[in-house]
Each structure stands twice: as structure tokens, then as C-alpha cells.
N, C-alpha and C positions, 0 to 999 in steps of 0.2 A: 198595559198599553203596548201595539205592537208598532213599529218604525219599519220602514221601508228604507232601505240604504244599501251600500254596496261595500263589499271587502276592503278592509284599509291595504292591502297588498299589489299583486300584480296588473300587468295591464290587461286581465280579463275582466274587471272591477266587477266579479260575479255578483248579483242580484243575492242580497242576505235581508231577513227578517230580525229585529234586536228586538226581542220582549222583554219590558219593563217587570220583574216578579215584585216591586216594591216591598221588598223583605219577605216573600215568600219562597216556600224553601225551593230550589232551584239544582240544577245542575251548572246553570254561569256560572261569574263570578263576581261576589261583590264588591263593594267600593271600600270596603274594610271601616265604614264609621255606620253601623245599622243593619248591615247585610242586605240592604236593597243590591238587585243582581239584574244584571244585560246576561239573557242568554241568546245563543245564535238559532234562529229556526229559518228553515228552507223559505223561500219565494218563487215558489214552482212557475208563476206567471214570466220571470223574467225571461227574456228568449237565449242569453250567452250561455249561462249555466243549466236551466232550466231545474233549480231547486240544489242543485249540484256543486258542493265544497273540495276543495283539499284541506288536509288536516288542521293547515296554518288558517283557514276561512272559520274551520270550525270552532277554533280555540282562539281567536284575535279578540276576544274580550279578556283576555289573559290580562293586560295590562292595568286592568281597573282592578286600584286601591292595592298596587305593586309598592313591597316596602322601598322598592328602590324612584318611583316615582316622582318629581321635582314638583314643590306646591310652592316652592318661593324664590325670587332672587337671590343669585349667588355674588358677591365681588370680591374681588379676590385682595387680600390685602397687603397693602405695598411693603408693609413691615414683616410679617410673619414668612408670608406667601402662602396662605392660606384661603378659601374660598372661605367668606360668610354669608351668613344672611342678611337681606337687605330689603327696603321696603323697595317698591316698584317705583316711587317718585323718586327717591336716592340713586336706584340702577337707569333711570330712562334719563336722569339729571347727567350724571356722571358721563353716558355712553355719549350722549349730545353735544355736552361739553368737550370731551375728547378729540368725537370729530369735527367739532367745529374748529379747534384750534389746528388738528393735522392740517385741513385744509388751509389755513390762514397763513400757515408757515409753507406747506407744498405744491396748493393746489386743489384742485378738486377732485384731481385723478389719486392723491393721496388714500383716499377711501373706496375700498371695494366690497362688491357684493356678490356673495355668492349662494345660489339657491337649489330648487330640488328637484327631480324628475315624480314627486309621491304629492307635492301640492297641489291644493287643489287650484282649478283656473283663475279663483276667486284671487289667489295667492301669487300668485306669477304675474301675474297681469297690475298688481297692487305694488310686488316687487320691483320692475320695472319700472313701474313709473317713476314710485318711488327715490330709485338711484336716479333717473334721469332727472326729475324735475328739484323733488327736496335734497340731495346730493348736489349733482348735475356731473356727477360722473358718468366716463363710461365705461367702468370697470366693472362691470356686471356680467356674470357668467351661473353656467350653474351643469348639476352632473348631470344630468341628461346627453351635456356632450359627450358623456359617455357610455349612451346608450346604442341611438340608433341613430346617432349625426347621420354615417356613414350611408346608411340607407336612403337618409332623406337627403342627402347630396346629390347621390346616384338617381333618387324617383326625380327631385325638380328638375335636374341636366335632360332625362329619357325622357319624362310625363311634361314637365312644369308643375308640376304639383307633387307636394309629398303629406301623402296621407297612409301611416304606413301599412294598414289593406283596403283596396279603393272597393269592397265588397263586402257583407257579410259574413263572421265568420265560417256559417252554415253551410255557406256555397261550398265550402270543401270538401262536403258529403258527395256531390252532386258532377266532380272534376272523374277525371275518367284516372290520370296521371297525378299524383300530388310527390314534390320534390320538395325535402325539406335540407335545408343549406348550413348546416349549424346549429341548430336546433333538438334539442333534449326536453320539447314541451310535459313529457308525460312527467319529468320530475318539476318543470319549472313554471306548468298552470296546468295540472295532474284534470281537471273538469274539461280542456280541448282538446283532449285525447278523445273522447268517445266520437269526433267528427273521423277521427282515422280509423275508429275499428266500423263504424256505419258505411264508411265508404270504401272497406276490405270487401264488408258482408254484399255491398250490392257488387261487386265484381270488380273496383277500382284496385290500383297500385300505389302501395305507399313504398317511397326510396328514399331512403337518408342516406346524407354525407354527412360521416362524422369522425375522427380518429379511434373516436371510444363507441363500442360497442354498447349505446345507453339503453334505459327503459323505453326512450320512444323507439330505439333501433329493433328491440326486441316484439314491439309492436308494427314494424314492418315487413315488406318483401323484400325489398332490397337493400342492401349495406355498403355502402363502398367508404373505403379506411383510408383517405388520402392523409400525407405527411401534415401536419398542422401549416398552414400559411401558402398552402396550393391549389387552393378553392378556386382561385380565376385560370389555375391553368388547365382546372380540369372542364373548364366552363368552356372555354377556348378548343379544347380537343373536342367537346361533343358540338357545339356549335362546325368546326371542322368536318364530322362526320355528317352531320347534317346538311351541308353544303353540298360533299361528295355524294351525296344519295338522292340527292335531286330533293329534298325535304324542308326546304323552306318554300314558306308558302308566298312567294312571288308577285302574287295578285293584291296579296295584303298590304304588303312590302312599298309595290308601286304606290299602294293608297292611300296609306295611313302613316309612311314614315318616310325618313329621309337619316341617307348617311350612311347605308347599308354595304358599298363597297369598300371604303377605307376598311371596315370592320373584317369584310371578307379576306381584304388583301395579308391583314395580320393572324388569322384563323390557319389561312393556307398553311403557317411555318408549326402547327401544332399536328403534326398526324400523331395516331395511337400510341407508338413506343416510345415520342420524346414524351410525351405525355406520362407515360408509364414510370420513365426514366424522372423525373421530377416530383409526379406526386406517390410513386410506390403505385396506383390501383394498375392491376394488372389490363393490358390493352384488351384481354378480351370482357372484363368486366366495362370499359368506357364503350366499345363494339355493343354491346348488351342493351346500354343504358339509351345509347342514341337510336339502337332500334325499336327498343318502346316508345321514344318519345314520339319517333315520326309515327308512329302507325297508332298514336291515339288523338282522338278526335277533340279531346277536352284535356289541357296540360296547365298545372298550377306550380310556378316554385313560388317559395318562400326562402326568406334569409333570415339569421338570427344573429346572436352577437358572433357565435365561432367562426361569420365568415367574415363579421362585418367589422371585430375591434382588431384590425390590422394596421399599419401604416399603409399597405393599399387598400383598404377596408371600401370604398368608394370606387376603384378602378374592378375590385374582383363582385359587387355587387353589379355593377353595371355590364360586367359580362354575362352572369347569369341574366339579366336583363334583355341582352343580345337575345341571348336564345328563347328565351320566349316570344322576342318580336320575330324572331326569325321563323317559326313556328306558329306566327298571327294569332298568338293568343291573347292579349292585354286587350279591357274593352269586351272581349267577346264573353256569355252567360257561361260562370261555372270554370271559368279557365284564367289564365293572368298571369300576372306578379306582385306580391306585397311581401312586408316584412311581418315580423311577428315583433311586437314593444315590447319591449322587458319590464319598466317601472309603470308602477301604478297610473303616471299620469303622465308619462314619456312624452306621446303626444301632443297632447294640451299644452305642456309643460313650456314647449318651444314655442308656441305660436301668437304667445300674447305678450313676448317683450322681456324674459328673464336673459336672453340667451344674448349671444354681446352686440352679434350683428341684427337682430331685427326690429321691429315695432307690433304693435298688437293686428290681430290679424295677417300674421304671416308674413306683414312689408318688411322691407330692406328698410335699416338706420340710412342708407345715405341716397335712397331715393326721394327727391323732393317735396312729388307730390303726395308721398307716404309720410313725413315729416311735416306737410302744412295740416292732413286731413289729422292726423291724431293729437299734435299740437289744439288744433282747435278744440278739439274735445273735452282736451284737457285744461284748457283755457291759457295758456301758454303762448309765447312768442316760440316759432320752429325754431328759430337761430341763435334759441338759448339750449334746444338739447342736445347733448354732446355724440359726437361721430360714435363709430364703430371702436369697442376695446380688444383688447386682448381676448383667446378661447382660454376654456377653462383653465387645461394644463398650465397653459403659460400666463393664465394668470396668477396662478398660485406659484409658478417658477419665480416670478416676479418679486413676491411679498418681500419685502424690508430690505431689498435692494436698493441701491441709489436709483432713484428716477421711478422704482415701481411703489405699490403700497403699502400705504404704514399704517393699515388698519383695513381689520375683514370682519362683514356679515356675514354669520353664515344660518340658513334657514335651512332647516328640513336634508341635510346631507352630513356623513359621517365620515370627514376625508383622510380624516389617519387612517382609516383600514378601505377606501375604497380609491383611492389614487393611486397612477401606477408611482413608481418607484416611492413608494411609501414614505420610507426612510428620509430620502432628501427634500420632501412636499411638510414633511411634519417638521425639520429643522427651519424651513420659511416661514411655518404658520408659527413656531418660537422666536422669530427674533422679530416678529412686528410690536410697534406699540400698543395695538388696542386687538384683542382677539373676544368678537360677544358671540356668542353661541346661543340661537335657540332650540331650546331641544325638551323630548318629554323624560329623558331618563338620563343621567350621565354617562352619554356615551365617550367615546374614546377623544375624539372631537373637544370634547364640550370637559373635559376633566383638564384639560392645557389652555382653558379661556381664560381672558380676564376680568369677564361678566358673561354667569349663564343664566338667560329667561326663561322658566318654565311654560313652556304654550301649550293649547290643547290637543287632543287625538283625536282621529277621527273619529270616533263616534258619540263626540261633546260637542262637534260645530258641523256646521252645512255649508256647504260647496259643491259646485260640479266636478267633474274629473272626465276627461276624452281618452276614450278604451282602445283598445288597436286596430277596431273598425273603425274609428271616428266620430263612435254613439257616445254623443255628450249624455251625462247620465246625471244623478241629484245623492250625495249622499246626506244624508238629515240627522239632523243633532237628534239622539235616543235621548239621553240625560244631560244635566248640568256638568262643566268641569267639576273639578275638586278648587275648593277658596284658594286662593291664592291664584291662580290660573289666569291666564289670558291667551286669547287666539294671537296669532301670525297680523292679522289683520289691525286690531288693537295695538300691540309691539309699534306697528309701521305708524300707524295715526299719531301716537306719541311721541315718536321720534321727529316725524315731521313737524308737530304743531311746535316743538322743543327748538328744531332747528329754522324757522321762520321760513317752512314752505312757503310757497307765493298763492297755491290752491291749496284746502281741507281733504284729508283720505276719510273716506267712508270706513264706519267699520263693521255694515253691515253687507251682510254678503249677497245677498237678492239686489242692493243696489250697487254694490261694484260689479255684478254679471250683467247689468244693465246697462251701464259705462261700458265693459268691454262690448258688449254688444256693437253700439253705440264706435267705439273705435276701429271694431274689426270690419264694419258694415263697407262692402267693397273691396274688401282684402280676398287672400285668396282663402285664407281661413274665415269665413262670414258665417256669424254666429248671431248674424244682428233679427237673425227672426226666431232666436231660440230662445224660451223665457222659463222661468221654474216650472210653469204650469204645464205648460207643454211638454217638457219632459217629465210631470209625474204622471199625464192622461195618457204618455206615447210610452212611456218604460224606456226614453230614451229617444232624442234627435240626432239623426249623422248631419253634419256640414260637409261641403258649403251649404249652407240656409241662411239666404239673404229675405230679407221681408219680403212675407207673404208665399215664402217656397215649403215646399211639402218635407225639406230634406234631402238627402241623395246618397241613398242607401250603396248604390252602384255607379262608379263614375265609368267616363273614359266610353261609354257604352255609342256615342255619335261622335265626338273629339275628342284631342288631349288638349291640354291647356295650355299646351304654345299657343303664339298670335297666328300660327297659319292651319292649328287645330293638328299637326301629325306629330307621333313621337321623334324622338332622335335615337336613333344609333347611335353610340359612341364608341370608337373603336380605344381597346386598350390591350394591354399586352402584361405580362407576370415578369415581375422582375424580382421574385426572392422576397426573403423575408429583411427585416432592418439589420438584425442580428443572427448570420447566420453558425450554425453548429461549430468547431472545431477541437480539435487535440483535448483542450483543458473544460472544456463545455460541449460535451458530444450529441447531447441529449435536446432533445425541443421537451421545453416547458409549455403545460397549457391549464388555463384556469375555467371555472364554471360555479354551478351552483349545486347545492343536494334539496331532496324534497323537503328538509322540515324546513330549513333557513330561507333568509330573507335580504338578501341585500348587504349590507355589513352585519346584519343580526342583531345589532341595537336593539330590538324590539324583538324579536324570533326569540334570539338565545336566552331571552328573560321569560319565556314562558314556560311556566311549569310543563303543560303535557307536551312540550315538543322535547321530541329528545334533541338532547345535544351534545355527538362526541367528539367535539373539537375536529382540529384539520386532523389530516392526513395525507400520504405520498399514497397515489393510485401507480402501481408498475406491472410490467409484465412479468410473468416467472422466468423466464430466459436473461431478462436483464437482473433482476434479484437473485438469480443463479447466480450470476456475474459477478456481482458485489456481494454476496455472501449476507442477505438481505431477506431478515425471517416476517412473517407478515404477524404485524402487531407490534413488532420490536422496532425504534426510532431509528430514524432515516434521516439524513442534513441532506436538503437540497441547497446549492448554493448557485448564483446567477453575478455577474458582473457588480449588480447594485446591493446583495444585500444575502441572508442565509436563512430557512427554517428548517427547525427539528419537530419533526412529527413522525407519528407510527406509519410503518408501512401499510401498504395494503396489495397485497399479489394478486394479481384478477389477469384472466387470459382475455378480456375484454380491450384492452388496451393496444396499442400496437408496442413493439418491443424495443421502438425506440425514442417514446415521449412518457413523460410523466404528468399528470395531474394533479393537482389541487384543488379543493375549493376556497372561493376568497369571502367567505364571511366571519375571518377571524382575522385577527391581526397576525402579520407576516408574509399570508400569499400575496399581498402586493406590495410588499420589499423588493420581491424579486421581479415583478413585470418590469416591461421595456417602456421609456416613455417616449419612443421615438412616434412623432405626427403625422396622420394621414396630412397632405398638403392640401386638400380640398376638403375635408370635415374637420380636420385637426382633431380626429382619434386619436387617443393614443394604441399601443400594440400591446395590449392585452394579452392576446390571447396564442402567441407565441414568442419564445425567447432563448437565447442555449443555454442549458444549464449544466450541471450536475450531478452526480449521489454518490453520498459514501454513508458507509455505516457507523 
């Protein structure tokens, strides 16, 4: 039997086939009681991938009948301090009981919930409620703000809407200019690269900005090496040169936007060599860059996490933003601005209510009429559900402080090794009263709980997932969990019916995507004419799709989605990184990901065919000259918060005075910065001063 579904990984959620071999002999992998096997075969109909895997897509049934696997409740025992086993009525009794009591003694903000950017909508949308109603906390957050807040700060302030590509991803075959902002796609969704080499072949330009010289760099024309954390200044220098060459399209300007002088007035203080003088790219390389842009007819950038997990991460987005409006491209076929999502369901993830400040469909928590319309839905009084909480970061800074909480959900996220300063986020998640983790494997997370739920994977249950076009898509249960199992959705219904919600959670997921529907219907995410079926006869619906709309493949193409229809300009300016270099920390640290891994690796690093060779220090030979630093022989990088020892790795791809990591083991984010953008509440990822010695 063959299954139509999508990658449990990135936010290309590439179109995959699971065949059923019901114990015949196979090259999947079986479930280890029978040798019935999920193997993965192409779905060439799909249009993102068009049949098309990376390794990790190929081998994601890895997971099934993994000795490492959870088939039962864990609770940890107050005498030993030992996890055991537990039946499911004992672990949903206990965890119920817990909170119910935290709250009796502190509150309701006593209990927090934190959730996932890889859930599916079915999930997020369940979650939310969830804390708001059977809680009635507002302590709900989840990592995605760690994704692409940043972007989606910048698109609703410029667009009013953040959708983070208002296009197709296809269109970028078809762009004349493609500008990629931080972004190392070809390692980190290796099947949307072939839009860069199609669009080499018919005569386009691709250009990265990146410190490291990556695999997608390598599939470019142009390279520019700015210092880590200078992305808006170099955005400001080409916007400046565009100004001076008479290259912004004026006629656009007057008609579709508004705000354009302030922007110009801060551009002017950027000519070429301060420029030069801040980010390191030489002035005739920014000279270069602004001349291609004006003299092509069709201009696309893109941003990704290296511009966007900044403490300006939202100010330096929004200047590349600039230059595209400045250049009238957003709206027009084939040209624009969008981001690229990193997680599976980044997207989605946000827009139905896990995230602290909004409600389902996009609304604002402390908008009224967003508060009475989803209240109702829910059958609820609005002025029982609780304001706006805490962002993620500082929700977790929070935990088992006075006044913050004394007890965390957490779903679908691994926050010992994917939080910045690691080290001090995992000593918060130790001194709460109640830590329940659910999770499919014991991750790093879920080995410090003090009850873990074994839930299902995705290719055991169904739900939708929103890709980084905004094509809500259907991923479909192949087989059964393994006994002992339950979904996300089950967990939540238990919990509630335990703690005497006021309304029943469904734990059927065709009818909570029905609900959401149902609550998003008029929001700016409107999802309310989007149903299973339609997405498995379309191979996918974009939103907005309010009833009876066709979908909307391409926004922005007659309006933006302010109330007077034009974008905004926003003028901003580069002011440095949080933490800059000095004497005892000379070095900028910067983090990312490699092709086989996945996120914390939870699930990556457990699969047999992916390799996996732990972290490592990416440096240049000039600075390993330096330190006396052989490639392969261990390296201590060490940062303000915290230290790792890993092998070198000498590569002339690098610039000669930052270092890399990848962060999907435990330690590369010890050492990140958790200083916060002020308008997406990022944290600074993805530079910090550091260190090396040998």
C-alpha cells in the first residue's frame, strides 16, 4: 500500500511516497516486531520537490522500531531519581494533579507551555488552545521564535502580512537577479537548489552573502564575505548606491509605498568605504553588486536565519526589504522579497495560536475583536483568555524563579541543545517543580523531565504542515504507532478532560483542522476554505483561502495588506553586533547547520545511514597558523557563557576571523549570545566574541 505524505524535516515538506512492504523484503526499515517495512519512494507529481529527496528525506523511516524509541511512560521517581515506567492513566493522573495544585498555590501563569516549529497545524492550534482555555495561561511560547520571528516582524511592519514567500517557490527560476541573505540552502533543503542551477542555465544571477564560502556559495556568481552581524549595513550601502545612480524606481515608490525619505535620509551616511570599513566587503565588490541590481529587470532577495537570528535580526531584514521596494520589485511576477523557513512547520507553526502574542489565524492576543471572534469558536467567554506572555527566551529565563513558572510543557522541541546560552536555560528547566516532556526518543530535553510521554512520528498520524510558500499540504498516517503510543493531540484531550476544561479537545485531526479553519476564517492567515480533500486533489493549498477562494499562490501582485493597500518603508540604521570582539574574545563566533543533521539531531543523529561526526571548529589556516591549530586535532572555543572542545577543521572557505559551528549537538549553544531583538525577541544566534586555543 502506497501513502502519499511529505518529509517529516524541513520547511520544503518535499512530496515523499511511504510504501507499505508488509514484511516483504525491502530496502526501508522495519518496525523491529515482524519486519513489516515503510520504505521511501519519489512522488514525482509533487511540484516543490518534483520526486526529489536529500539524504535525510531518504532515510526518515530510520526511526521505525529504533531500539532507542519510547513505547511507554516514563516518571521519574522521587526516591531513587530514576525514570520508570508508567501506565498512561498514572503519568496523565500525576501531571494533572501537579498542575493543578501549582496553579492553586501561584496562579495560572504558574504553568507554562512550550511548543514546536516541526508540529503539525493540527498541533499548534490544539496547543494554544489548550494553555489558553484548559490552563488559562499565558505562558505559551514555542522555538519557532527561533526561527524566522525576525522576518515575519519585518514582512507584517513592510507588507502587513508575513508569509515568508508571498510566491511560489518556482518563481525563482524565472527572477533575472536572485539574492540570497544567509542562506546555505544547498546544505540545508539540498532539492531547492536545482531552482539556482535552472536559473544560472537560462542566463540569471545568483549572489550570496555569507561569511563562509558554502555549498550554495559554490553554486553561485557572486560571493560577498561580510563580517558576521553586518548584513544591514551592507544593505544600506547598496541601497545608498542605488539612490546615487538614479536607480530606484520612483514611479513605484510614489504608488505603492510610503516612508521612502526617512529611509533615504539614513542610506545617504552609508557611501562604499564606511561600508567597506564595517562589514570587511571590499567597496568595489558593493560598487559591483548595486550595479547589477539596477540594470536587471527582475530582482529577488531572500533572507535566512544568518541575517535574521541577530539582536537586529528585524531592523537588518527590513533594510534588505528597503532595497527591493526601492527597486519596485515586491508584487511584481518573478521578482520580490521573502524569507526562506528553516523548520518543517515554522510557518504554520505561528499562526494558529502556540506563539505567546497571537490567536489562530494570525490575530493579535490583545485585539478585541480577535479575542471575541475565536472565543466564540471555542465556545468560551473572551475575558476568560489570558493577555499576551512572555517570548520564548524569556520564558524559559523565567522558569522556577519567583513570580515565573514552576512547571513546563514541552512538545515537539529539544531545548538543551537548541537555546541560546544553553547552559543557563538548562539550569531553569532543573529547578522547576514539574518538567513533562513529550517526545519520540530520549532526547536531551526529555532525559532531565520529571514525566516523559511517548508521542507519535510523523509517519504514524496525519496533519497538515504550511511550507515556506504557504502551501498547506496533508501529511497521512502510512502505519500504526507502536502500542503504547499516543499522538500530541490524545496527550492534550487527557490532560484537559483531567483538569476540568470547560470545552472537550478533539483528538481527531480532520476535525481540529476544521475548527482551526473555523477560527482563522477572517484572520490574516484564513485557512477557513481549506479542507483535507482539497489539499489531496490540489497537492496543496496557499493561504489566504477564505471560503470559496481559489487560494493565493502570489500575493501583493494589486495590494499590500495595510489598510491603505501600500507597503511601508522603514527606515533603520546598523548599530553593531550585542557583543562586540575584544582583547580576550577577538574572534566572531557563528553557528549553522551541515547536510546530514537536523535541528538538535534528536532524530538525525539516531539514524543509521546519516553520518554523524559530531561538532567541530570550522577556521581559517591563517588563524590556525596563529594558534598553532592542526585540522582534526581539538580546539576549545570558549564565549562569555560557556566552552566547547571539538576537532578543528582548517578550510580557506571561511573568513580569517570568525569561526563556525554547527549546533546540532550539545555545546554550540553554550556559547551563543541571548541578547533579544527588541521587536521579534530573537535571540543573537548567530554571532558572538569568542575565542580558540588549543
Amino acid at each position: 500500500m502506497d501513502t502519499l505524505t511529505h518529509c517529516p524535516y524541513c520547511s520544503l515538506q518535499c512530496g515523499m511516497t511511504l510504501r507499505d512492504g508488509r514484511g516483504a523484503p525491502s530496502s526501508g526499515t522495519g518496525d523491529g516486531r515482524g519486519g513489516r517495512t515503510l520504505e521511501v519512494q519519489p512522488w514525482p507529481e509533487f511540484p516543490v520537490n518534483e520526486g526529489g529527496l536529500c539524504r535525510k528525506g531518504w532515510t526518515a523511516t530510520g526511526l521505525r522500531g529504533h531500539r532507542e524509541r519510547l513505547t511507554q511512560p516514563l516518571v521519574r521517581d522521587r526516591a531513587t531519581g530514576e525514570l520508570r515506567a508508567a501506565g498512561w492513566d498514572e503519568a496523565l493522573d500525576l501531571v494533572a494533579g501537579r498542575l493543578r495544585d501549582l496553579q492553586v498555590e501561584s496562579g495560572p501563569d504558574a504553568v507554562a507551555v512550550f511548543g514546536g516549529g516541526g508540529l503539525t497545524n493540527e498541533k499548534a492550534y490544539a496547543l494554544g488552545k489548550f494553555a489558553r482555555v484548559a490552563l488559562r495561561t499565558s505562558q505559551v511560547d514555542y522555538n519557532g521564535r527561533w526561527c524566522m520571528s525576525s522576518a515575519a516582524s519585518a514582512a507584517n511592519q513592510a507588507f502587513g502580512l508575513d508569509r515568508g514567500l508571498p510566491f511560489p517557490l518556482a518563481d525563482l527560476e524565472q527572477t533575472d537577479v536572485l539574492v540570497l541573505v544567509g542562506s546555505n540552502l544547498a546544505e540545508t533543503m539540498p532539492p531547492a537548489a536545482r531552482h539556482l542551477d535552472r536559473l544560472r542555465e537560462r542566463g540569471g544571477t545568483v549572489v550570496v552573502v555569507d561569511p563562509r564560502r558554502t555549498p550554495t556559495a559554490d553554486r553561485a556568481d557572486v560571493l560577498l564575505q561580510p563580517v558576521p552581524g553586518t548584513d544591514l549595513a551592507l544593505a544600506l550601502g547598496v541601497l545608498h548606491l542605488l539612490d546615487a545612480a538614479g536607480a530606484v524606481d520612483t514611479a513605484y515608490v510614489e504608488a505603492r509605498t510610503t516612508g521612502f525619505e526617512p529611509v533615504r535620509e539614513v542610506t545617504a551616511g552609508w557611501w562604499p568605504e564606511r561600508v567597506e570599513r564595517v562589514t570587511g566587503v571590499p567597496a568595489t565588490e558593493l560598487r559591483a553588486l548595486a550595479t547589477l541590481l539596477a540594470g536587471a529587470e527582475r530582482v529577488t532577495v531572500l533572507t535566512a536565519r544568518g541575517a535574521e537570528q541577530h539582536a537586529q535580526g528585524t531592523a537588518t531584514v527590513l533594510g534588505w526589504i528597503d532595497v527591493a521596494l526601492a527597486l519596485g520589485m515586491p508584487g511584481r511576477p518573478y521578482a520580490g522579497y521573502g524569507c526562506l523557513t528553516g523548520q518543517g512547520n515554522g510557518q504554520g507553526g505561528r499562526e494558529h495560536g502556540q506563539k505567546a502574542d497571537q490567536l489562530p489565524g494570525y490575530r493579535m492576543i490583545d485585539d478585541p475583536a480577535a479575542r471575541d471572534h475565536v472565543a466564540r469558536v471555542w465556545g468560551v467567554d473572551p475575558a476568560d483568555l489570558p493577555g499576551a506572555g512572555r517570548s520564548a527566551y524569556e520564558l524559559l529565563d523565567a522558569l522556577g524563579t519567583p513570580g515565573g513558572p514552576r512547571a513546563l510543557l514541552v512538545h515537539g522541541s529539544n531545548i538543551v541543545v537548541s537555546a541560546p546560552h544553553a547552559g543557563h536555560v538548562t539550569a531553569r528547566l532543573e529547578a522547576l517543580d514539574l518538567l513533562v516532556v513529550c517526545d519520540l526518543v530520549m532526547s536531551e530535553t526529555a532525559a532531565i523531565a520529571d514525566v516523559v510521554l511517548p508521542v507519535t512520528q510523523w509517519a504514524e498520524e496525519t496533519g497538515t504542515m504550511t511550507n515556506l510558500e504557504g502551501r498547506v499540504v496533508l501529511r497521512q498516517q502510512a502505519t500504526p504507532p507502536p502500542e503504547g503510543v499516543r499522538s500530541d493531540l490524545e496527550v492534550l484531550a487527557g490532560l484537559a478532560e483531567r483538569l476540568g476544561s470547560p470545552v472537550p479537545f478533539s483528538t481527531d485531526p480532520e476535525e481540529v483542522f476544521a475548527e482551526l479553519g473555523r477560527a482563522s476564517a477572517g484572520g490574516r492567515a484564513d485557512y477557513s476554505g481549506i479542507s483535507y480533500d482539497r489539499i489531496r486533489e490540489e497537492h496543496g493549498v496557499f493561504w489566504p483561502c477564505p471560503v470559496g477562494s481559489a487560494g493565493t499562490p502570489r500575493m501583493f501582485t494589486e495590494s499590500f495588506a495595510h489598510a491603505d493597500g501600500r507597503a511601508r518603508f522603514v527606515a533603520v540604521d546598523h548599530v553593531g553586533t550585542a557583543e562586540p570582539t575584544d582583547a580576550a574574545y577577538p574572534l566572531h563566533l557563528t553557528t549553522g547547520r551541515v547536510l546530514a543533521q537536523y535541528q538538535s539531531g534528536a532524530q538525525t543523529r539516531r539514524v543509521r545511514d546519516l553520518p554523524d561526526t559530531g561538532p567541530f571548529v570550522e577556521l581559517h589556516p591563517m588563524l590556525a597558523a596563529r594558534l598553532g591549530a592542526v585540522d582534526g586535532e581539538p580546539v576549545v572555543v570558549t564565549t562569555r557563557r560557556g566552552e566547547l572542545k571539538a576537532p578543528a577543521r582548517v578550510v580557506t572557505t571561511i573568513r580569517p576571523d570568525t569561526v563556525f559551528v554547527p549546533f546540532h549537538w550539545v555545546g554550540a549553544n553554550r556559547l551563543t549570545n541571548d541578547a533579544l531583538d527588541p521587536s521579534s525577541r530573537m535571540p543573537e544566534f548567530k554571532v558572538c566574541a569568542a575565542a580558540v586555543r588549543t
